[in-house]
Short mmCIF file of the C-alpha atoms (twelve columns), coordinates in Angstrom:
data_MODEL
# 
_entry.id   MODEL 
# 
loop_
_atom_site.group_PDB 
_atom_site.id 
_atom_site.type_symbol 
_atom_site.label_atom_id 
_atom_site.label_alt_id 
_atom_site.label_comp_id 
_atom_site.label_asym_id 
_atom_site.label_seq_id 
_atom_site.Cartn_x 
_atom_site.Cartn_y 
_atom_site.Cartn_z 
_atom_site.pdbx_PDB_model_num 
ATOM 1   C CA . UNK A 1   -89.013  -73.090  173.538 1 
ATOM 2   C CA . UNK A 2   -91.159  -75.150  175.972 1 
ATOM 3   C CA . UNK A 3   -92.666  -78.817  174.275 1 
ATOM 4   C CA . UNK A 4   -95.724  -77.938  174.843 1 
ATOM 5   C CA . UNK A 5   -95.324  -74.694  172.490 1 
ATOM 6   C CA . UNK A 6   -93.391  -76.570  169.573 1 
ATOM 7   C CA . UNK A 7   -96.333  -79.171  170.189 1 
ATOM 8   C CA . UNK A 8   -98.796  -76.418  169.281 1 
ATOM 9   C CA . UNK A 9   -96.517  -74.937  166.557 1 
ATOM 10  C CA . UNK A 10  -96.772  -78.420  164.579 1 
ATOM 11  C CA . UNK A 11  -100.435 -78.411  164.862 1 
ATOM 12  C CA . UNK A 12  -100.981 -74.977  163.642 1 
ATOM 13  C CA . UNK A 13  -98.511  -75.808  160.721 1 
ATOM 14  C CA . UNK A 14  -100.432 -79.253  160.029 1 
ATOM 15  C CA . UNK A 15  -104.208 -77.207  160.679 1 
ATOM 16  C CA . UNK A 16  -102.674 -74.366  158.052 1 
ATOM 17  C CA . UNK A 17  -101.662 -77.177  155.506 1 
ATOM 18  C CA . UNK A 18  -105.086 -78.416  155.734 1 
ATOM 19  C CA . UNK A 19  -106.438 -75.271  154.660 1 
ATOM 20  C CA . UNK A 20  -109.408 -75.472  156.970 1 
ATOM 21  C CA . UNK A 21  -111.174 -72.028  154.873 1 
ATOM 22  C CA . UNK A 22  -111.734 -74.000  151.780 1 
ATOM 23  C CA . UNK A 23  -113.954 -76.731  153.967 1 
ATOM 24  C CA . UNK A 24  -117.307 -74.991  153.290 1 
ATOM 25  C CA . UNK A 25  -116.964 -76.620  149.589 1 
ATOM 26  C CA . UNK A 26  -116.686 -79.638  150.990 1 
ATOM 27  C CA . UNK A 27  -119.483 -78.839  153.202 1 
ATOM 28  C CA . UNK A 28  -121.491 -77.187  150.458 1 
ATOM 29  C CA . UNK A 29  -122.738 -80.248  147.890 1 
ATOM 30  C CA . UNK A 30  -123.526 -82.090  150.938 1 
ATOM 31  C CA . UNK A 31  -125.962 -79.563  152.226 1 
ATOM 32  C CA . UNK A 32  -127.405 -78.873  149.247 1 
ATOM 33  C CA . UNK A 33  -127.702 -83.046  148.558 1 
ATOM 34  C CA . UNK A 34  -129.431 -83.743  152.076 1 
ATOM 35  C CA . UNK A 35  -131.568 -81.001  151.817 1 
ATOM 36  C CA . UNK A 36  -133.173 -82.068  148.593 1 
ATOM 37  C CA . UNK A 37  -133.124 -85.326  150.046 1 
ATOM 38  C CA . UNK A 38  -134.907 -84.244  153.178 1 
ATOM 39  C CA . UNK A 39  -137.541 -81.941  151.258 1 
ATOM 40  C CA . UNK A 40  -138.422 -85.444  149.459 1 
ATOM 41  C CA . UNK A 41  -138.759 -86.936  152.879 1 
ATOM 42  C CA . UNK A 42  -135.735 -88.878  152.640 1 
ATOM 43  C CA . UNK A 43  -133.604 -88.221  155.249 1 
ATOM 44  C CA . UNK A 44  -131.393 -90.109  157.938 1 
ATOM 45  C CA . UNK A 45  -129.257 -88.364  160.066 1 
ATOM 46  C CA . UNK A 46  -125.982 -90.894  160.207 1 
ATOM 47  C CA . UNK A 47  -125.780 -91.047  156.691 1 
ATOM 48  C CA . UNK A 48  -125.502 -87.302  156.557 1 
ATOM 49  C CA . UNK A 49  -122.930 -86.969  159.113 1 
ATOM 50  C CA . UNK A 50  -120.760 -89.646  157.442 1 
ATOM 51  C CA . UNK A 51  -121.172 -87.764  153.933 1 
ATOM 52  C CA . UNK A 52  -119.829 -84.778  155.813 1 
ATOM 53  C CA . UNK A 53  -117.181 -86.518  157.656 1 
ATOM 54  C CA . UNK A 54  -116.235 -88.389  153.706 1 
ATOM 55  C CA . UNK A 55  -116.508 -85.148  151.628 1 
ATOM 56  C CA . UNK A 56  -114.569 -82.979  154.414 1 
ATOM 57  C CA . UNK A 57  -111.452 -86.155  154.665 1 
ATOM 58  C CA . UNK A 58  -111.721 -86.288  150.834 1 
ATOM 59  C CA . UNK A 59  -111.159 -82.205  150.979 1 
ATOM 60  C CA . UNK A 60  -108.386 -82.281  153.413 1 
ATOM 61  C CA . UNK A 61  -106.763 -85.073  151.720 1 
ATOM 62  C CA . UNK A 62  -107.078 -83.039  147.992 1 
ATOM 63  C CA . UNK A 63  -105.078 -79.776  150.319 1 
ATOM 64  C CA . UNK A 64  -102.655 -82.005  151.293 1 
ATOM 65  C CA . UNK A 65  -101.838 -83.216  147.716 1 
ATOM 66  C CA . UNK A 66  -102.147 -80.096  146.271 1 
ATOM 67  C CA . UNK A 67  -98.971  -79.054  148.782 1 
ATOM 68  C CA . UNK A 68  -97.138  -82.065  148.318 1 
ATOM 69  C CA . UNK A 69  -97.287  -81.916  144.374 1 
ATOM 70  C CA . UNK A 70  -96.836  -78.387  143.803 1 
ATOM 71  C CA . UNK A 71  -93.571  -78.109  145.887 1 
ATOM 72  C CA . UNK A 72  -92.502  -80.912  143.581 1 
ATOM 73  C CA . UNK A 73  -93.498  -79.030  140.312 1 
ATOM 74  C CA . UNK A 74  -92.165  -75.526  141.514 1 
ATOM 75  C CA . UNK A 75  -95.764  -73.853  141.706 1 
ATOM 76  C CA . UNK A 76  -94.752  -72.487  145.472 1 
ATOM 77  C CA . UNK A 77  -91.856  -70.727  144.690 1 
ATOM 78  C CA . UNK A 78  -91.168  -66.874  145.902 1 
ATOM 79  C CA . UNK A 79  -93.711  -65.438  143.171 1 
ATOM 80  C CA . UNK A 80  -96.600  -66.645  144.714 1 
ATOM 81  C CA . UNK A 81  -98.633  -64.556  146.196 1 
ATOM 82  C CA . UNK A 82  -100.948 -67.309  148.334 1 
ATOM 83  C CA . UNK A 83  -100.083 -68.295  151.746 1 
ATOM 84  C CA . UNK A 84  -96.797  -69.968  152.165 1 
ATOM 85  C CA . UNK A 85  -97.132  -73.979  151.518 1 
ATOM 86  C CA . UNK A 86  -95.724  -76.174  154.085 1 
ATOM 87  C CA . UNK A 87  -93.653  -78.686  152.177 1 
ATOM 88  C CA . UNK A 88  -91.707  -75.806  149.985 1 
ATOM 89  C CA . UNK A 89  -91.236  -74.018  153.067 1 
ATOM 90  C CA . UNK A 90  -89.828  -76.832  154.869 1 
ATOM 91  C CA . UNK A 91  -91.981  -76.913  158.072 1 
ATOM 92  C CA . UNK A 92  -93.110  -80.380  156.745 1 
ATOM 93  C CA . UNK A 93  -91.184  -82.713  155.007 1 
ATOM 94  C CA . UNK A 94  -92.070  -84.701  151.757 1 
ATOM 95  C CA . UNK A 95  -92.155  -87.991  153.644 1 
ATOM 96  C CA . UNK A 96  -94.168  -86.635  156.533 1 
ATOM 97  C CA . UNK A 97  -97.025  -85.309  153.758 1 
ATOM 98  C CA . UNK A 98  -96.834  -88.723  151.887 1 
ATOM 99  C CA . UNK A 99  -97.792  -90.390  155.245 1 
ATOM 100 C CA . UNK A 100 -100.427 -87.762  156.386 1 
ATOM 101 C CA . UNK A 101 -101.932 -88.399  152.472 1 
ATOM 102 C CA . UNK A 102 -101.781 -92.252  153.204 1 
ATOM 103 C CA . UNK A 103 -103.596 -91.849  156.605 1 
ATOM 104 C CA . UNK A 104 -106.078 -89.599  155.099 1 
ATOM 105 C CA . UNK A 105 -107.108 -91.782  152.519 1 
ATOM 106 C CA . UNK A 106 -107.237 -94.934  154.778 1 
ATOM 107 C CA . UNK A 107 -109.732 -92.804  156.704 1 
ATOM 108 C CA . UNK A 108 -111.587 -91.160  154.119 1 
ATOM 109 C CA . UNK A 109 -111.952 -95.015  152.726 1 
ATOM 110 C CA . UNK A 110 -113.013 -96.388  155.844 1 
ATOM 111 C CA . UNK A 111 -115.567 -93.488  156.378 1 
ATOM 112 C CA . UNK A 112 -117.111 -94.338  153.023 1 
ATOM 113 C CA . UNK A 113 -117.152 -97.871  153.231 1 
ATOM 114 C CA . UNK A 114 -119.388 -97.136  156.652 1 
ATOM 115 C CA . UNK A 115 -121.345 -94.250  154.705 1 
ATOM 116 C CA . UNK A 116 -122.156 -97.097  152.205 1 
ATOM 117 C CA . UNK A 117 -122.898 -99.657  154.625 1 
ATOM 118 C CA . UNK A 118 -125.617 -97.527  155.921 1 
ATOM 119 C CA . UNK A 119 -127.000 -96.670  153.029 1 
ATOM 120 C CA . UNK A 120 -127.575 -99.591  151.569 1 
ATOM 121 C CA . UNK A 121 -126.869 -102.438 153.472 1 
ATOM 122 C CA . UNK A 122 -125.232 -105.767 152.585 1 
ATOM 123 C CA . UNK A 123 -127.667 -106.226 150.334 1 
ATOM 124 C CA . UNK A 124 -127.301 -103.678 147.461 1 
ATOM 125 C CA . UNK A 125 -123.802 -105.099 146.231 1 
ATOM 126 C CA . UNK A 126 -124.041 -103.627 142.878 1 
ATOM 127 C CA . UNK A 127 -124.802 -100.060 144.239 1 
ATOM 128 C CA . UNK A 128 -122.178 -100.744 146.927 1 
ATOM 129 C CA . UNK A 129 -119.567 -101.369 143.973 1 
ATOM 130 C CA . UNK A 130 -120.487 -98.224  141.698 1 
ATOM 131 C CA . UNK A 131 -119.812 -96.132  144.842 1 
ATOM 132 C CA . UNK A 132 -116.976 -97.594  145.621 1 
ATOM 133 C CA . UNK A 133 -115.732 -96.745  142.201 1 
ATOM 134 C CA . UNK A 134 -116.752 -93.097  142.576 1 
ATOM 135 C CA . UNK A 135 -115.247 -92.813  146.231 1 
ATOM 136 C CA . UNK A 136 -112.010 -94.229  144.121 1 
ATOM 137 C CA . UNK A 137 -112.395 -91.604  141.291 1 
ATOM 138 C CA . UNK A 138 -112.606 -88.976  144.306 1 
ATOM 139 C CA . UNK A 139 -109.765 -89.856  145.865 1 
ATOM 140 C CA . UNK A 140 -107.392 -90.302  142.696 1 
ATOM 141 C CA . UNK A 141 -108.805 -86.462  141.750 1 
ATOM 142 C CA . UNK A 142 -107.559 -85.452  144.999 1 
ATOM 143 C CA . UNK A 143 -104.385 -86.448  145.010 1 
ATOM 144 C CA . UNK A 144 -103.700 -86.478  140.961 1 
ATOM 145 C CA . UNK A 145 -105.001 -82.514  140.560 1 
ATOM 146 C CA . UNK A 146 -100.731 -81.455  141.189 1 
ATOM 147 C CA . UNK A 147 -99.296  -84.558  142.309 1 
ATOM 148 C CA . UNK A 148 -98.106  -87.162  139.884 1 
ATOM 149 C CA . UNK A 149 -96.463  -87.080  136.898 1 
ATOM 150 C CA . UNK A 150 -99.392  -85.740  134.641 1 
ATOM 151 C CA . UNK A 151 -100.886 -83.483  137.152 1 
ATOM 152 C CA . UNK A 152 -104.033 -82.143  135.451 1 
ATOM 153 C CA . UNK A 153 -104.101 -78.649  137.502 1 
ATOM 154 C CA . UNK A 154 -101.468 -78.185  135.225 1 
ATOM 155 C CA . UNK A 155 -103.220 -78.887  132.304 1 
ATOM 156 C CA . UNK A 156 -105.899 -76.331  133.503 1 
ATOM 157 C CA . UNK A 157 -108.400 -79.161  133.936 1 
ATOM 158 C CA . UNK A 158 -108.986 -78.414  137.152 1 
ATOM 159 C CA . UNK A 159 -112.641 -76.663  136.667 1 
ATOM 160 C CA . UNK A 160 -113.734 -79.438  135.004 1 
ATOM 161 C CA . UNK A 161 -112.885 -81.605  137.981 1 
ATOM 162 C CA . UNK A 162 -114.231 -79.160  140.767 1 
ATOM 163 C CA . UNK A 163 -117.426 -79.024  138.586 1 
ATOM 164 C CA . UNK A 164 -117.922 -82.833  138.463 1 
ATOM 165 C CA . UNK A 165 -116.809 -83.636  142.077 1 
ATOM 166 C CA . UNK A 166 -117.922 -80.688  144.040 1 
ATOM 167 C CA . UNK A 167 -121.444 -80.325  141.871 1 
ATOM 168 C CA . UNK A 168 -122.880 -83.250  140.544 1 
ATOM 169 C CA . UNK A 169 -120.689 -86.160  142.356 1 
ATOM 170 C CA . UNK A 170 -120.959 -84.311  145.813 1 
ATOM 171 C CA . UNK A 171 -124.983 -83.370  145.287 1 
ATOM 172 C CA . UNK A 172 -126.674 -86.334  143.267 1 
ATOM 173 C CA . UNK A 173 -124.186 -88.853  145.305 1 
ATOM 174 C CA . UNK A 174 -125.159 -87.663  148.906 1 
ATOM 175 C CA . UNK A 175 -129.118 -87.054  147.180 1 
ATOM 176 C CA . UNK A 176 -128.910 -90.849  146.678 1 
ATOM 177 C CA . UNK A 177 -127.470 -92.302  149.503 1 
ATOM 178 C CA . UNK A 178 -130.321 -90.782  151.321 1 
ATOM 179 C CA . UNK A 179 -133.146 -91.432  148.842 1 
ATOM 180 C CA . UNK A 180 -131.756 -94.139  146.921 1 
ATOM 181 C CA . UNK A 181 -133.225 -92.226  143.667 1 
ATOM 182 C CA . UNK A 182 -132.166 -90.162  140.764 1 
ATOM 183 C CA . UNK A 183 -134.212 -87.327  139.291 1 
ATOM 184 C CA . UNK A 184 -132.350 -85.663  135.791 1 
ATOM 185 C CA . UNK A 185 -134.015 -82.567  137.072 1 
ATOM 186 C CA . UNK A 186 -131.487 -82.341  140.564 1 
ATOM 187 C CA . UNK A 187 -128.493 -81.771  137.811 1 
ATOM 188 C CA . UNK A 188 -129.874 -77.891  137.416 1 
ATOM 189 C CA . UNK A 189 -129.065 -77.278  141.720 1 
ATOM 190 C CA . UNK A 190 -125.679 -79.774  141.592 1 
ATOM 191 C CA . UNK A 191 -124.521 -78.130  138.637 1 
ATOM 192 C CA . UNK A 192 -125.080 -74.816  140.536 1 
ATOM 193 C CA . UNK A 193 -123.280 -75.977  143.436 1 
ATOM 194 C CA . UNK A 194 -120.871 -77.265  141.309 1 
ATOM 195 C CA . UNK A 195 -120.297 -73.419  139.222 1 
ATOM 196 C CA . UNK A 196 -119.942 -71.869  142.931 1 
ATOM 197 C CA . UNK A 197 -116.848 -74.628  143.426 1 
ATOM 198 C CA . UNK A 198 -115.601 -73.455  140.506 1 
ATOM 199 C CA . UNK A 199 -115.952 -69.917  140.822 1 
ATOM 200 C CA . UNK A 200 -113.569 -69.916  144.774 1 
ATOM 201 C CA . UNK A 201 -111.113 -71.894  142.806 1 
ATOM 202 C CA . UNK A 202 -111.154 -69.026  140.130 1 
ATOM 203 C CA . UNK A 203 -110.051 -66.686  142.514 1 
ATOM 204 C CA . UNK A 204 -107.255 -68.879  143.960 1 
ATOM 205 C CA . UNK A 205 -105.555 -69.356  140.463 1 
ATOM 206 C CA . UNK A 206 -106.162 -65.318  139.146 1 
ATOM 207 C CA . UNK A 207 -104.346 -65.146  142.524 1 
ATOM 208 C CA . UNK A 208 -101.661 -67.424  141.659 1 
ATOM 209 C CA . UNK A 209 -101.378 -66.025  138.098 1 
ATOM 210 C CA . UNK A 210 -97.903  -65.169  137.968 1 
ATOM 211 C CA . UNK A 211 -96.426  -68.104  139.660 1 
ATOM 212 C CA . UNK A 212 -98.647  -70.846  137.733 1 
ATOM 213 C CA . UNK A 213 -97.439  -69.105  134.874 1 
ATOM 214 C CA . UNK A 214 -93.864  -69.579  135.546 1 
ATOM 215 C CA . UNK A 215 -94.211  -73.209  137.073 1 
ATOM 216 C CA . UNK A 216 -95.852  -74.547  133.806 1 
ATOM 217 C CA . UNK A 217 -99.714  -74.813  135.611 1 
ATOM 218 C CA . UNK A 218 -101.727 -73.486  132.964 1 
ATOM 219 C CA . UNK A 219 -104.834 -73.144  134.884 1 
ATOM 220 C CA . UNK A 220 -108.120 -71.302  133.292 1 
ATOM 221 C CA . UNK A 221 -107.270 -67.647  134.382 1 
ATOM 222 C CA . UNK A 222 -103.282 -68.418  132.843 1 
ATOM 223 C CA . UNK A 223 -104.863 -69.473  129.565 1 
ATOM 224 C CA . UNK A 224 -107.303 -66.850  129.331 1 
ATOM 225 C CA . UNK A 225 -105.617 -63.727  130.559 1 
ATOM 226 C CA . UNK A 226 -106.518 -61.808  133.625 1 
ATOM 227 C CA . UNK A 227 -109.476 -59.633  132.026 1 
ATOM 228 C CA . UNK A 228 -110.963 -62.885  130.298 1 
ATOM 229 C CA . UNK A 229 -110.526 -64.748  133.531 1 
ATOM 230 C CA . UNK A 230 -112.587 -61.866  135.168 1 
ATOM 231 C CA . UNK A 231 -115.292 -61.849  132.962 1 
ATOM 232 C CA . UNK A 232 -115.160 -65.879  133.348 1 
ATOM 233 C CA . UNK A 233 -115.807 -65.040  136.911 1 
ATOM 234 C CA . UNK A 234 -118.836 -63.314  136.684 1 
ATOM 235 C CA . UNK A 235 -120.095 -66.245  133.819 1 
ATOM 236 C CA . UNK A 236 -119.885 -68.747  136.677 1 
ATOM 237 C CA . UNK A 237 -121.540 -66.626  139.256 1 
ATOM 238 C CA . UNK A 238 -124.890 -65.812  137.069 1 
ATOM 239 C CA . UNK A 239 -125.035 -68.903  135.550 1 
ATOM 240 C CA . UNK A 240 -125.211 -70.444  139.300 1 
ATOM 241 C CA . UNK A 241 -127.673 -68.438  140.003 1 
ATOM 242 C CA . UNK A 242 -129.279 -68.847  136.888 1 
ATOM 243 C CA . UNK A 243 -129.608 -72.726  137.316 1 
ATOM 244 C CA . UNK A 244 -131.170 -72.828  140.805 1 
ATOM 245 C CA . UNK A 245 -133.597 -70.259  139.422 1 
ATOM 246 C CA . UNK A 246 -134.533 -72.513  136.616 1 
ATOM 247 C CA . UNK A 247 -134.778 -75.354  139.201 1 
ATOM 248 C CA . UNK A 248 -137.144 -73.421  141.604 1 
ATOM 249 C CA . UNK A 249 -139.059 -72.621  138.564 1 
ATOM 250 C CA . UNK A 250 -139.750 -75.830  137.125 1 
ATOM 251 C CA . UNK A 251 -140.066 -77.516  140.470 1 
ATOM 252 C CA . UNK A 252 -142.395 -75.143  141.496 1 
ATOM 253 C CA . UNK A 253 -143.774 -75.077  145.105 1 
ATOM 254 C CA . UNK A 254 -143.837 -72.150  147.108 1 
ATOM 255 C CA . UNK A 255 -141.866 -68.915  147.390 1 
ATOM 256 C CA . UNK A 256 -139.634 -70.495  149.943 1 
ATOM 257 C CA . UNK A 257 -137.593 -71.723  147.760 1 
ATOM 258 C CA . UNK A 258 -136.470 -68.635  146.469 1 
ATOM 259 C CA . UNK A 259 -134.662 -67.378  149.441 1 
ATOM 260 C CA . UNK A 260 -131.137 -68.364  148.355 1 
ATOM 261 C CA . UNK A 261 -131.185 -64.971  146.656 1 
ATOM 262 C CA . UNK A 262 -130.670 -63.038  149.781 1 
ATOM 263 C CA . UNK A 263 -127.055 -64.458  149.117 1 
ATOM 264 C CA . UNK A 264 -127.145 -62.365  145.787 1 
ATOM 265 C CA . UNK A 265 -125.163 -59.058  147.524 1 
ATOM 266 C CA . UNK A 266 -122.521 -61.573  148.837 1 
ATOM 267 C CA . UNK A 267 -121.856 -63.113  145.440 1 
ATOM 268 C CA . UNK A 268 -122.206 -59.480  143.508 1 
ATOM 269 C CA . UNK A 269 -119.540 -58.026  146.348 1 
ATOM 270 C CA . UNK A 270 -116.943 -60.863  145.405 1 
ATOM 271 C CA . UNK A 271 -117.787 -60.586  141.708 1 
ATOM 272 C CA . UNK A 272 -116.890 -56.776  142.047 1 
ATOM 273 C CA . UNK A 273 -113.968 -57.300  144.251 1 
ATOM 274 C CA . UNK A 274 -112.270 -59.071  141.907 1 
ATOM 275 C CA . UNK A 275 -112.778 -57.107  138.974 1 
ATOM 276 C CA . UNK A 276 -111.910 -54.532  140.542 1 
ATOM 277 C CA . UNK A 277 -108.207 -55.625  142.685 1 
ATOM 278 C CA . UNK A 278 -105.299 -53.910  140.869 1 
ATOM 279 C CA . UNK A 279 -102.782 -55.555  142.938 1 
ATOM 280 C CA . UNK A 280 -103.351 -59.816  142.763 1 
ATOM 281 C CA . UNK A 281 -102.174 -60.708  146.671 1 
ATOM 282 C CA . UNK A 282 -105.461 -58.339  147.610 1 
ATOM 283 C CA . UNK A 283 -107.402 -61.405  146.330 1 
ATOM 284 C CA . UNK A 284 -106.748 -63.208  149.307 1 
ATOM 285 C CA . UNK A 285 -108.953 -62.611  151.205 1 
ATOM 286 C CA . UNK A 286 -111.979 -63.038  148.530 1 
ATOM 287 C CA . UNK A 287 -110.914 -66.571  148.275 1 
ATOM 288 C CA . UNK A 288 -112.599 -67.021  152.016 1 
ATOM 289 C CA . UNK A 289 -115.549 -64.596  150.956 1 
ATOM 290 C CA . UNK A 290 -116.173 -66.599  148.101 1 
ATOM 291 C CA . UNK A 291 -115.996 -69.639  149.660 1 
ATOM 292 C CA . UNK A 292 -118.494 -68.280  152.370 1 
ATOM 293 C CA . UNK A 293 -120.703 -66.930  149.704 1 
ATOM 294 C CA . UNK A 294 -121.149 -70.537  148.289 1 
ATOM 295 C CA . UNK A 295 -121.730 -71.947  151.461 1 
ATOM 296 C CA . UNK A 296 -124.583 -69.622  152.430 1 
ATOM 297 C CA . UNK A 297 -126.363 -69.931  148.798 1 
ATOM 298 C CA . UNK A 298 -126.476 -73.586  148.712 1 
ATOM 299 C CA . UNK A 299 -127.724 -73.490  152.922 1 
ATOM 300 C CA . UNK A 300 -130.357 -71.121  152.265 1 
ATOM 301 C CA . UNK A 301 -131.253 -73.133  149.061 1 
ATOM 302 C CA . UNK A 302 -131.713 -76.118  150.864 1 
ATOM 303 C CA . UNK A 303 -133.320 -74.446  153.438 1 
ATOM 304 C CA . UNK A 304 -136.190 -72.965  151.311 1 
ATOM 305 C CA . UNK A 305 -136.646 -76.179  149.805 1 
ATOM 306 C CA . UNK A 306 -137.306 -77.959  153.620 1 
ATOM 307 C CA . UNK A 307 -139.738 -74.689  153.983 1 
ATOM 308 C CA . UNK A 308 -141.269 -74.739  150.560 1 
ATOM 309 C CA . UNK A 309 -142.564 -78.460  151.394 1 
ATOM 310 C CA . UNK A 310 -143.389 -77.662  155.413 1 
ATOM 311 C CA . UNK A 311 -144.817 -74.493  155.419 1 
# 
């Protein structure tokens, strides 16, 4: 084998640990955050790209943990029926995913720090600090969701934390930045965005069912059974839908804003394809449709809100 191929082999492996199909989440709350920012007429263009660049390191960084720690606590053994990880496999080692986690924290810090800097300026210290706190939280989330000793995506906590960080940290954070505001009424679209989060990691743990079960990770679907976790499913897909509905309704401006629900067949099609999979590894592919389908709701949401105001 030539150097140049194991060269590529190693970046494929390190690309595949990464998990590059669950990026849209990242991407998601960041959209929908600008966009409402932009529709209030607060908008600059480096502070978006550096809340993409933050969200999508802090991402790649919570992929990497999530590797690292559940080859520690047995998660990845045969039973699973995800993708292969990379440490339990042994194409990366331990040490070589601790360092890649330390790197991608020094860079998702140092992309914040600029993010803030823009933002606010030298001037805002006291904004600068609570940030920095969240941007903290974010990171600890990332890597303390199977890493650790008390990992709590073993506790089945980890809804809770995809609905705080990918929903109303990800939307009201990057909302402010821009506008340096707060409106109560922006936690009906972040907690939307937030339910969407929730529902693609839904279908990675029914997925994973079996082997959470046996490695001790009692995640939402393990504690409520397979039919109950289906059901659950469909509960965070309506009420999504439900939310940005009540949004557009109280914020009433022009039927623009209603166009997220041409993303209704996508979300209905995942819905039914995983009440409907008899065999668990047939999920797999959902878990990219679902991430998809969250990406193009919150787009077209923010989209029809930039229309709603300029049209």
């Amino acid at each position: 084998m030539s150097v140049t191929t194991r060269s590529g082999n190693r970046i494929s492996i390190w690309v595949s640990a990464m998990r590059p199909r669950t990026l849209p989440l990242a991407l998601a709350s960041i959209i929908m955050g600008n966009g409402l920012a932009a529709a209030d007429g607060k908008f600059d263009g480096v502070i978006a790209f550096l809340s993409i660049l933050t969200a999508v390191l802090l991402q790649i960084l919570s992929n990497l943990a999530n590797d690292y720690g559940d080859s520690l606590h047995g998660a990845d053994r045969a039973e699973r029926k995800g993708p292969q990880r990379a440490v339990q496999s042994g194409q990366i080692s331990s040490a070589e995913m601790k360092r890649a986690m330390a790197l991608t924290v020094l860079a998702a810090a140092v992309s914040g720090i600029l993010l803030l800097w823009f933002s606010f300026g030298a001037a805002a210290f006291s904004l600068t600090i609570i940030f920095i706190l969240l941007g903290a939280a974010a990171i600890a989330a990332a890597i303390t969701y199977t890493a650790g000793n008390l990992p709590y995506g073993y506790a089945g906590l980890g809804d809770l934390a995809v609905l705080i960080f990918f929903g109303w940290v990800g939307v009201l954070g990057s909302y402010f930045v821009q506008a340096t505001r707060f409106s109560w009424l922006l936690l009906l679209p972040a907690t939307a965005c937030g339910l969407l989060a929730v529902a693609v990691l839904n279908v990675n743990n029914i997925r994973d069912m079996e082997s959470d079960r046996l490695a001790g990770k009692n995640s939402v679907p393990v504690r409520l059974g397979l039919a109950r976790a289906r059901a659950y499913h469909w509960a965070l897909l309506s009420l999504a839908t439900g939310l940005a509905i009540l949004y557009c309704l109280i914020h009433d401006t022009s039927p623009w804003q209603y166009i997220f629900l041409l993303a209704m067949p996508l979300l209905v099609r995942n819905g039914l394809a995983i009440t409907r999979a008899e065999d668990l590894p047939a999920l797999n592919p959902w878990l990219k449709q679902m991430s998809i389908a969250a990406l193009v709701f919150v787009t077209l949401f923010s989209i029809g809100q930039l229309l709603s105001v300029y049209l």
